[in-house]
N, C-alpha and C positions, 0 to 999 in steps of 0.2 A: 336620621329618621325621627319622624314627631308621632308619641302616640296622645292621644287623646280620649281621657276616662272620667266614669261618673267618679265624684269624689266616694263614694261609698263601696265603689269593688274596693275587697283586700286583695293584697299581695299583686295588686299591679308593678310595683317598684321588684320585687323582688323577680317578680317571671320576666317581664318586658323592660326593666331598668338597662340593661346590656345591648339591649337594642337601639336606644337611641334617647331623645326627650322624651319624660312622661307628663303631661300638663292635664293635673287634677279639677275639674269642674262640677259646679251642681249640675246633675241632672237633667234637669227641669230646666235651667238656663243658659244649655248650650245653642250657641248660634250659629251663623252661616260663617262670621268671621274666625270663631272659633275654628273653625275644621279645615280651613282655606290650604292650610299648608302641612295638615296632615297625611300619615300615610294608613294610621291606621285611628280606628274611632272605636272604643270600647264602652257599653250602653249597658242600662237594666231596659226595665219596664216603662218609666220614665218618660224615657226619649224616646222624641217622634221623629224618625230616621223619616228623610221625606226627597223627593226631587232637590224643593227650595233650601232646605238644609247641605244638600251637599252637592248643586251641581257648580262647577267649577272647581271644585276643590281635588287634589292629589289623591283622595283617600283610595285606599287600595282595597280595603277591608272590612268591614262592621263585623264585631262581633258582640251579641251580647247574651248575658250571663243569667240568660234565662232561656226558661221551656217555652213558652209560646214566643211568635214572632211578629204577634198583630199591631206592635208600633212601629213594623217594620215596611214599609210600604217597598213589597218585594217586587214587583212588577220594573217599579224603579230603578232600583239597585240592577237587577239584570240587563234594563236597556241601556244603563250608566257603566255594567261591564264589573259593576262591584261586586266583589266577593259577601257572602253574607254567612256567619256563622255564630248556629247559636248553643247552648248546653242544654240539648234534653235531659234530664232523671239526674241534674245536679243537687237538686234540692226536693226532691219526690218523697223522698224518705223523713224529710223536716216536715214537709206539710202534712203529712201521714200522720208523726207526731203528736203535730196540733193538733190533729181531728181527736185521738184519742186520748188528749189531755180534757178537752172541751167533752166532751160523751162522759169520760169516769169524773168529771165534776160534777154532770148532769145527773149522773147514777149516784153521785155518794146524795145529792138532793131532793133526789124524787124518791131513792129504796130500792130502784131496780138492778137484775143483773144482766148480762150479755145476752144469755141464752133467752132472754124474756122479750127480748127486740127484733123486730125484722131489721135490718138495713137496705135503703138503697144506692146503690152507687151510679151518678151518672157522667160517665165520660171513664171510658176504661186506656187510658194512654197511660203515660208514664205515672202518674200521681197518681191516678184511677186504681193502677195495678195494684202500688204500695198500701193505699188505703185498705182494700180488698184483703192483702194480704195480712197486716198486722190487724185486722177487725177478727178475720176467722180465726188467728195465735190466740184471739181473747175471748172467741165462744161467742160471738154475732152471728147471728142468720144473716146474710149476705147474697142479693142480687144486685145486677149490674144491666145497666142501660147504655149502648155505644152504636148508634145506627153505624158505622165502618165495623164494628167484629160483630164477626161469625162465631156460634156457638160451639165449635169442635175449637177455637184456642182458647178455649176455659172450660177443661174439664172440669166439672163438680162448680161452678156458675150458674146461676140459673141469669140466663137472660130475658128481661122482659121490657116490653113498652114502657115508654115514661107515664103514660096517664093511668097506667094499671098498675105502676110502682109508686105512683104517688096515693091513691086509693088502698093500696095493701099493705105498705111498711111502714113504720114508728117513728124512723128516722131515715130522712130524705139528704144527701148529700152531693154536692154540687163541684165536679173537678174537668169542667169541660176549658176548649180556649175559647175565644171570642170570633166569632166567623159572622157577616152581615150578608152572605151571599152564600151560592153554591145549593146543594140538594138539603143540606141539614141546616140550616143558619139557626147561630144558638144565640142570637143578640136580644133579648127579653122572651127566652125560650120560655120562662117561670112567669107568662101574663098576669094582668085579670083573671082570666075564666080561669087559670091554673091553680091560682092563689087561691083563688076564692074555695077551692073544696079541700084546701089544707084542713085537718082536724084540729080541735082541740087537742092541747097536751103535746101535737106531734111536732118531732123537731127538724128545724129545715136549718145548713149549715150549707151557707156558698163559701168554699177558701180558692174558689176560680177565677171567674174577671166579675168585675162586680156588675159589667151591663148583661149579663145573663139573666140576672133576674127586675121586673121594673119595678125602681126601688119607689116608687111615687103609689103604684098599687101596693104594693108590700106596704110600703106606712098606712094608708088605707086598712089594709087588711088587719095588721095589729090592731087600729082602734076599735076591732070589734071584738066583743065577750067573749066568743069562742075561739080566737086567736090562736096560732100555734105559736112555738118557742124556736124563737129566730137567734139566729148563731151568725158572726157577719164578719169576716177579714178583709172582706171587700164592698166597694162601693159603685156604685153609677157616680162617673163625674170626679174620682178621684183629682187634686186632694181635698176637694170638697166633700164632704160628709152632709147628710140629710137629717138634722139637728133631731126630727117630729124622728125619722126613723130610729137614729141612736138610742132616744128615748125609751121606745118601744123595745128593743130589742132588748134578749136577757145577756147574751155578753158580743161586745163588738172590739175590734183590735183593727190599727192601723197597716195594714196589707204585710204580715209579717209572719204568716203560716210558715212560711219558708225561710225566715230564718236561724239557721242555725251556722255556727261558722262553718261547719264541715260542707255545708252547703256552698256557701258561697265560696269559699276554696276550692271547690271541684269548677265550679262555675268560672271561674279567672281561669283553673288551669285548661277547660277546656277548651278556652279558645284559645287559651294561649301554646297549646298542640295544633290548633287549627291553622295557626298560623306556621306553625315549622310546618306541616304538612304542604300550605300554600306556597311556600317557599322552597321547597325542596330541604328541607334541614331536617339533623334529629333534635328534641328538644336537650335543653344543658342542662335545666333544673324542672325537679319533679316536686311533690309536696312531700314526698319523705325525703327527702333530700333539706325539707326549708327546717326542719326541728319543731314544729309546730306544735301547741300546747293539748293536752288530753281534760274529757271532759274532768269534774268535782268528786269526790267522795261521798258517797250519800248513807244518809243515817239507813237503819233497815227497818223496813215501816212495821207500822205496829196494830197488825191485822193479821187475817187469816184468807181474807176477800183479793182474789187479784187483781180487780175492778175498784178495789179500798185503795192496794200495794202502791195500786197506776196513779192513781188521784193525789196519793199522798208524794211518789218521788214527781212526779210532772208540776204540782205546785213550787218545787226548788228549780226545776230544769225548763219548764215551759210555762209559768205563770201566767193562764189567759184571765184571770180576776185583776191581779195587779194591767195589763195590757188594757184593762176595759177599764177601769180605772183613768189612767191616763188618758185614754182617748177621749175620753166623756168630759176632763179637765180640762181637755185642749181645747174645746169648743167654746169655754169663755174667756178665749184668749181674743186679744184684737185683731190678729189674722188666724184663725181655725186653721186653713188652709197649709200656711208656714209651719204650725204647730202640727198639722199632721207628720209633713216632712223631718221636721227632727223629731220626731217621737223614732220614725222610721231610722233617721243618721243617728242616733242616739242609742238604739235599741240594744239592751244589756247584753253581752255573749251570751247563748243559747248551746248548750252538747247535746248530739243525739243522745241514744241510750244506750249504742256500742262502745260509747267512749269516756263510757260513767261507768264507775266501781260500788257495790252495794257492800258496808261493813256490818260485821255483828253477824250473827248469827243468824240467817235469814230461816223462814221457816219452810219444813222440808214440803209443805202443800204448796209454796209458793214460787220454789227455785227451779222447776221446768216452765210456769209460763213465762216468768220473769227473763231465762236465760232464753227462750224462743222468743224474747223484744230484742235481743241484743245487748239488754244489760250482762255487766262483769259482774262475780263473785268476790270478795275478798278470801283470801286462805287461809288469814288466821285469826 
């Protein structure tokens, strides 16, 4: 058996190694030849799973190690008889993360706290949820925009229109997929007319697909005086970045909300279940089973603010200043582009916050919300 994987999944060797050949590739540069004599094809976001890509080939499979499925040209795969699978809510909980690494930066900057903010959430799926939920752990007013739910499955949700959630809340945040068709299409859902009554001060943060919003009126919109504060992990046109928008924006990151390792190890393992299940098998190896490493020790911050606490441990665990950094460096590189991609294949290991330890003596105002993020306590 030949498996066939972006060079950036981990733990392909270890899950699928027993299975047969593993042949590691970029991404971005997988071919028709490539997959000719594959049985199975393992993807991100990346790869454009398409007819041209794989018909003639053996492949039995696609899975890839992500929540949406829109590289995935699925109409295809079904007529081709290929199996398609992919890992919803493997890395829901990372981007969730990011969003409130990016917000308690924003708050230790501007002077405000949680309870001072409306949020709004649009796109309540898997990320949508998490975001939702670790905003309310920290004392955000929280509504949620999802033309598919109904408001009896989020008790204590307020749901509302996007045009009357962009008009009413402080901070607008963006966790839809990319859809070009159908009753809702979210493909430059975030217009002109939309952008244009963005407020000053308010802060708009897409960590979704970057054609949601159109990043060509967005750079527009920046250049004006009353400008709101653009938050950006994604792009139109990836891995091309929009040099005027980068500029404008107050932090942008190479499409990396999602990762943390915990993430992408759930993400390998869950196709790599998808496949025993396709095959009639039980899996041999699990991720407790691999001995895999726990997040760092963290100092115990030195505040009283749990909106400080956040800001202070997420600067060691989710650094989105150093991330904006980088990206901004990478653009006076002779290919931006290339430099996007490894800033992404490069990207320093990342631990949620359930797999981080806090030492020292934390303070007793601070060790319920901290322990309702999922951080650990030390004991002595």
């Amino acid at each position: 058996m030949r498996i066939v994987a972006d060079e950036n999944m981990p733990l392909v060797d270890e899950l699928f190694g027993a299975l047969g050949e593993v042949v590691r590739l970029p991404g971005r540069s997988i071919r028709k030849e490539d997959v000719r004599d594959a049985d199975i094809l393992l993807v991100r976001s990346v790869t454009q799973v398409t007819t041209e890509l794989l018909k003639g080939s053996q492949v039995k499979l696609v899975g890839t190690a992500t929540i949406g499925t829109d590289h995935i040209d699925l109409p295809a795969m079904a007529e081709m008889e290929i199996t398609v699978a992919s890992a919803p809510g493997c890395n829901a909980r990372a981007v969730a993360e990011y969003v409130l690494a990016c917000l308690s930066l924003m708050a230790r900057e501007q002077g405000w706290q949680p309870s001072d903010r409306r949020v709004g959430v649009v796109g309540l799926g898997n990320v949508g949820r998490q975001v939702v939920d670790l905003l309310q752990r920290v004392g955000f007013e929280v509504s949620g925009c999802d033309p598919f739910v109904v408001s009896a499955a989020y008790s204590g949700l307020p749901l509302v229109a996007l045009d009357d959630m962009i008009d009413g809340c402080d901070i607008l945040l963006l966790h839809t997929p990319l859809s070009r068709t159908g009753p809702h299409p979210t493909f430059h859902l975030l217009n002109r007319e939309r952008l244009v009554r963005l407020r000053h001060s308010q802060i708009l943060l897409n960590a979704g697909r970057g054609e949601v919003i159109d990043n060509a009126a967005l750079r527009d919109r920046l250049q004006q005086e009353d400008a709101p504060v653009v938050i950006l992990d994604v792009w139109e046109g990836e891995p091309v970045v929009m040099p005027a928008l980068l500029e404008q924006a107050r932090l942008g990151s190479p499409h990396v909300a999602g990762y943390s390792q915990e993430g992408k190890w759930r993400g390998t393992a869950m196709i790599y279940e998808a496949w025993c299940r396709f095959v009639g098998v039980k899996p041999t190896a699990t991720l407790a089973d691999l001995g895999l490493p726990t997040g760092p020790v963290l100092p115990c911050p030195q505040t009283d603010s749990l909106i400080g606490a956040i800001a202070e441990l997420t600067s060691s665990l989710c650094d989105v200043a150093r991330d904006d950094a980088a990206l901004r460096s990478s653009l006076t590189e002779d290919d931006p582009a290339l430099a996007f991609d490894r800033l992404r294949r490069n990207y320093p290991p990342r631990f949620e916050f359930s797999s981080c330890t806090i030492t020292g003596p934390v303070p007793v105002v601070l060790r319920p919300g901290l322990k309702a993020l999922g951080f650990q306590m030390a004991t002595n």
